[in-house]
N, C-alpha and C positions, 0 to 999 in steps of 0.2 A: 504494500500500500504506500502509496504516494503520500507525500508533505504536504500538498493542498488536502487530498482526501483526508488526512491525521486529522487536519488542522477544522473540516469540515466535519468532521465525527466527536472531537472535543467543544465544538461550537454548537453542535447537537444535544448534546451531554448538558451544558450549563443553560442550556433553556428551559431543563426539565425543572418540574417545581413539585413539591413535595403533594400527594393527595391525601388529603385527612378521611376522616371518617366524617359521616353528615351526621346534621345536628340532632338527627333523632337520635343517632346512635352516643352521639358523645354526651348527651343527656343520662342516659341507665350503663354509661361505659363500662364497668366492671360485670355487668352478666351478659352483652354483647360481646364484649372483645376477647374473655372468655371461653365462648362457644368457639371465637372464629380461632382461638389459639391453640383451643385442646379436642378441635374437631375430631374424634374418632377413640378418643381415651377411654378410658372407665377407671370408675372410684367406688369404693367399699365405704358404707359407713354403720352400722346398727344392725348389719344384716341384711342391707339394702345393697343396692346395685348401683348406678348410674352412669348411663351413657349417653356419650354424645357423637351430634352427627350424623345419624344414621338415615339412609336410603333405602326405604323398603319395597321390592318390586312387585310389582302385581300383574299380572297376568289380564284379570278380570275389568282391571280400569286401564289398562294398556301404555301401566307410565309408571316412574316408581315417586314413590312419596317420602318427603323428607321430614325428618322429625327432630326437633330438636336436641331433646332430654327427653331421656326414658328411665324414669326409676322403676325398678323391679323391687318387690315388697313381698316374702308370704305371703300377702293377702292378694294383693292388688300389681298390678300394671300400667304405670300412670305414663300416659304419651304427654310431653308437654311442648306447648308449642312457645317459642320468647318473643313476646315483643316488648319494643323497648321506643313505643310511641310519646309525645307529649303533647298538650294544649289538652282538651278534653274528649270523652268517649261516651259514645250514649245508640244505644238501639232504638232503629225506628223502624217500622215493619218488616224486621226480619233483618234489616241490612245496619251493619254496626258502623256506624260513623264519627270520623274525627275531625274534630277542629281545633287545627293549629293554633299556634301562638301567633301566627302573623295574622288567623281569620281564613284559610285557604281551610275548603273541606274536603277531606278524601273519602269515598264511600270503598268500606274494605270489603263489602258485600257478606255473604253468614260466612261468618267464622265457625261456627257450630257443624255446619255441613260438613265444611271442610274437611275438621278435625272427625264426626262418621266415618267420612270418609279414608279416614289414615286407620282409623278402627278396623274398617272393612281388610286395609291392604292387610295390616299384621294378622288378624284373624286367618287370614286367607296365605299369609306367610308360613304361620306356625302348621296349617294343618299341611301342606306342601313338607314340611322339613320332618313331619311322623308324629307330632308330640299328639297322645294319647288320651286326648279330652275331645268330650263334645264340642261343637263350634259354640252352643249357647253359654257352654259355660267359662269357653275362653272368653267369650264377648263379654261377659257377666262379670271377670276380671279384670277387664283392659278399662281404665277409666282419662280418657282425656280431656286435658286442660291447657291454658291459658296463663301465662304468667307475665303482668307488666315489669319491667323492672326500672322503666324510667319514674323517678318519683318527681320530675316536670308532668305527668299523666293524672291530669282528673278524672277519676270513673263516673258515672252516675252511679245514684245505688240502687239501684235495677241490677248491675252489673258486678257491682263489689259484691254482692249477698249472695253473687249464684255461686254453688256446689262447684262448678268446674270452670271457677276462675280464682286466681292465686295475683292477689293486687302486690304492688310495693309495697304500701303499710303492713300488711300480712308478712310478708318474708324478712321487713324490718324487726319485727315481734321475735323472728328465731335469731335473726343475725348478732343481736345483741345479745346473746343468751350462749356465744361460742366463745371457746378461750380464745385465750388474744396472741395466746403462741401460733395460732394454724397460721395457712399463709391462708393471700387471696383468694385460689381458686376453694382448697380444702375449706372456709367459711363459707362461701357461696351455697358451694354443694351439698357441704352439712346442712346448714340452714334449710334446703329447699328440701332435703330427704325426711328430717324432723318435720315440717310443715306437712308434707305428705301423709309418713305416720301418724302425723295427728288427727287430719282429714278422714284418714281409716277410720276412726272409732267415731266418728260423729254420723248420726244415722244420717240416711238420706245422699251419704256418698255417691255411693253405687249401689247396683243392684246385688253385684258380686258377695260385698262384706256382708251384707246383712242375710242372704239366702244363702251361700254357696260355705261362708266361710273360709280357712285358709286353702291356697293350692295345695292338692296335693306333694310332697316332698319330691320325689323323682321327676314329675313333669316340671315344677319349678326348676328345679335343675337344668332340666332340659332347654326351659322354654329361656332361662336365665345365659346358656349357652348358646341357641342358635338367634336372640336380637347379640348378642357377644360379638358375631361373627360374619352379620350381615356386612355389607360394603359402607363404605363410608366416601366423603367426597372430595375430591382434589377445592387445593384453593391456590387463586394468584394474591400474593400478599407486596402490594406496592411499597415505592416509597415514600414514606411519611405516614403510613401504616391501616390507610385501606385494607380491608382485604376480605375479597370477591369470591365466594362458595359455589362450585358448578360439577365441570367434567373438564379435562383436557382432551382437547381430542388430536393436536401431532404439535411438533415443534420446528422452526424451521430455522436451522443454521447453516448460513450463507447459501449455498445452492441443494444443501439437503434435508428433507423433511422426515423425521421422527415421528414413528405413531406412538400413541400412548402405551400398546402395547410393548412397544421396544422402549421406552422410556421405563417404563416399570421393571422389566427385565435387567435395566441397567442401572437403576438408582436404587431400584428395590426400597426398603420401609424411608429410607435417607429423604431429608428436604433437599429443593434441587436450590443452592444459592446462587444468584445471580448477580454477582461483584462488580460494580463500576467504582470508579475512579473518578467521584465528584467534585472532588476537591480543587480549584481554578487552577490554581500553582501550580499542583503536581501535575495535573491534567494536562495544561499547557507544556509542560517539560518531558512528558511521555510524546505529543503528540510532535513536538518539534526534532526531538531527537529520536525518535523509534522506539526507545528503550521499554521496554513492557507493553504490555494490554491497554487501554482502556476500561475493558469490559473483557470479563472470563464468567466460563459456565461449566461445571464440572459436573459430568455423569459415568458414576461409579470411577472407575480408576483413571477415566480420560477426561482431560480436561482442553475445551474450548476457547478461540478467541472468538471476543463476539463482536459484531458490529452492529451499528444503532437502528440499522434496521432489519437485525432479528427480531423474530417475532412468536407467538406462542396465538394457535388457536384453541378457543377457548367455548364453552356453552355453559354462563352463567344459570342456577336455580332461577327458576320464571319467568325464564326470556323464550320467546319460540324458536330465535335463531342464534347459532353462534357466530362469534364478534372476533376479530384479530386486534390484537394487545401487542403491544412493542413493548421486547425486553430493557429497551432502558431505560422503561417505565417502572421495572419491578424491582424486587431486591430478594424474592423466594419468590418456587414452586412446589407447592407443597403436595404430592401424590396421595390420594386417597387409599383405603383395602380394594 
């Protein structure tokens, strides 16, 4: 590469400007940034489960459905969906709508359906994978919910009162009730596994608790094993610390393009980093002299020069098409299961 071209790839570089997270998110930031950091983990706590991340696919609705937080309970199966809106929330014929701080109103449409709907897919996951229950009584157990975490979010109390919504104020109630040694994420999750367990004993939960009782031991096992092992999903994690929940679908470095498939082969469980050389100074003294990279990308033992207009295709959660992303927009690729 040539000294004009150096010189036009570092000039490319210092244009880039950092992308933050939006304001809904940096309002409830610690159970958004969270999800997007420990996408695919799972944590113990009381005898409970939780996981995050997960993609559940369905056959029958011909798409898979993503789920936030899934605590697994003895009792229960709680799907929980995050949002971390602000301004105010209130149902009006079925469709739940918000109104921002600036006045702008979003109609999110039934959230409730929705969330049926992610019911239906695990139902219809678990008996696919052999676990040894009726479908009613799987359904009987699975209890999904709702949790705000922005405490910029007024509910109405229509909304705060239902069974299967989990406001701020509510999860503030456990959060201060944890030692102060855990970290971040281990409070969060504590907190929200406690809120749960409590929800069990309150009638009118579910159907499950009150008729059915505990899971059986072995099929909880099971059923505890294979949400364990579902997929989970790739994320692009910009700089300045966006970061966008989807699929990768290939990678394209200089004249050759990577499928996801061969990208997972070669990075395997590893995050893929994506190195630039932001810094003006050094940037300019790399580009004028040749000396070093710009931009490197390392998968598994090999490692890449990259130019600024590599790029990573990409199919963002709730987009109907995917989008192309320039790597020296990012700083990680994070490869999902």
């Amino acid at each position: 590469m040539g000294l004009m071209s150096r010189l036009k790839e570092w000039s490319d570089l210092q244009q880039v400007r950092p992308i933050e997270e939006l304001p809904d998110v940096t309002g409830g930031r610690e159970g958004e940034l969270l999800l997007k950091q420990l996408v695919g983990s799972c944590f113990q706590f009381k005898d409970a489960h939780l996981l995050t991340g997960r993609r559940i696919p369905s056959k029958g609705q011909g798409r898979r459905r993503e789920i936030d937080l899934i605590v697994c309970t003895p009792k229960m199966i709680h799907l929980i969906e995050v949002k971390n809106w602000s301004g105010r929330l209130e149902v009006r014929q079925g469709a739940w709508r918000q109104t921002r701080r600036g006045g702008d109103v979003v109609d999110h449409g039934n959230l409730l359906e929705t969330n049926r709907l992610k019911q239906d897919a695990v139902v219809e996951y678990l008996r696919e994978r052999g676990i040894d229950l009726d479908d009613q009584i799987i359904r009987s157990h699975i209890a999904p919910k709702i949790i705000f975490t922005n405490p910029n979010l007024q509910l109405e109390d229509a909304i705060e009162a239902r069974p299967d919504v989990i406001s701020r104020r509510e999860l503030d109630d456990y959060l201060g009730k944890q030692p102060s040694k855990k970290g971040r994420a281990e409070t969060m999750f504590s907190s929200l596994i406690d809120c749960c367990l409590a929800r069990e004993s309150k009638p009118g939960e579910s159907l499950g608790s009150s008729t059915f009782g505990r899971i059986p031991a072995v099929p909880y096992k099971q059923i505890v094993a294979r949400l364990t092992e579902v997929g989970t999903w790739d994320q692009l994690q910009h700089y300045g610390g966006r970061a966008v929940t989807g699929d990768v679908v290939s990678l394209r470095l200089g004249g050759t393009i990577y499928r996801v498939g061969e990208l997972r082969e070669k990075a395997g469980l590893r995050p893929i980093p994506v190195r630039w050389t932001r810094g003006r100074s050094l940037g300019l003294f790399k580009a004028i002299t040749g000396l070093g990279s710009l931009g490197s990308l390392k998968l598994g033992k090999t490692r890449f020069r990259l130019s600024t207009t590599d790029t990573v295709m990409f199919h963002a959660v709730g987009e109907q098409e995917t989008t192309v992303h320039k790597l020296i927009d990012l700083q990680q690729i994070v490869l999902g299961s």
